[in-house]
N, C-alpha and C positions, 0 to 999 in steps of 0.2 A: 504494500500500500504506500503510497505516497502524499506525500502533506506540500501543499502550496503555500510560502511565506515569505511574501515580499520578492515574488519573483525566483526564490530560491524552491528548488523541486526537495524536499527534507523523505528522506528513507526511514520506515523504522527500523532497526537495531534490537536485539536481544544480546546482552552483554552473559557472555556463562565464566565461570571458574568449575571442573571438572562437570561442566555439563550441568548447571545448576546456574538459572539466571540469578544473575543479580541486582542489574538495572535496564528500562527500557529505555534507549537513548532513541531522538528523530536527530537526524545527521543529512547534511547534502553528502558527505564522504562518510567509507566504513568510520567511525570511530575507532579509535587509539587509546587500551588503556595498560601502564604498566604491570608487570605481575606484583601478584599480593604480597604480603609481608613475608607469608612463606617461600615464594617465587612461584606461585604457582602460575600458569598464563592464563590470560582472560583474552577469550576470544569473541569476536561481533560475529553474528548470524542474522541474515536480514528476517527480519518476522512480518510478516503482512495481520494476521489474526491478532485481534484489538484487543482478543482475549488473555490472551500473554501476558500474566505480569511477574515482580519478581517474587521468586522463592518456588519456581515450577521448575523442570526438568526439561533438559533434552535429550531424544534419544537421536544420536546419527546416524544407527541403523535406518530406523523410518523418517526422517526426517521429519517431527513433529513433537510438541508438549506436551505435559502432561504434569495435572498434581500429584504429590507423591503419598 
């Protein structure tokens, strides 16, 4: 899904650390976030479903959310 802002085309973003969102970010670019205190990586997955917020899972097998 995409958000119109001032001309700017904004993506949504699902932020995960081991597959476990954290925050929903809207981004014209992937977002960039360092890893965690632990090192863990945090990686951006584009989410279109409005549904998606943080503290749900992802699975990369199906490509899709889920509460735990």
């Amino acid at each position: 899904m995409y958000y119109q802002m001032g001309g700017a085309c904004l993506m949504r973003y699902a932020m995960l650390i081991k597959n476990k969102v954290i925050e929903i970010v809207k981004s014209e670019n992937e977002p960039f976030f360092p890893p965690d205190q632990r090192g863990n990586e945090v990686i951006a997955r584009p989410c279109e479903d409005e549904a998606v917020e943080a503290g749900m899972y992802y699975d990369p097998v199906e490509k899709r959310y889920y509460k735990w």
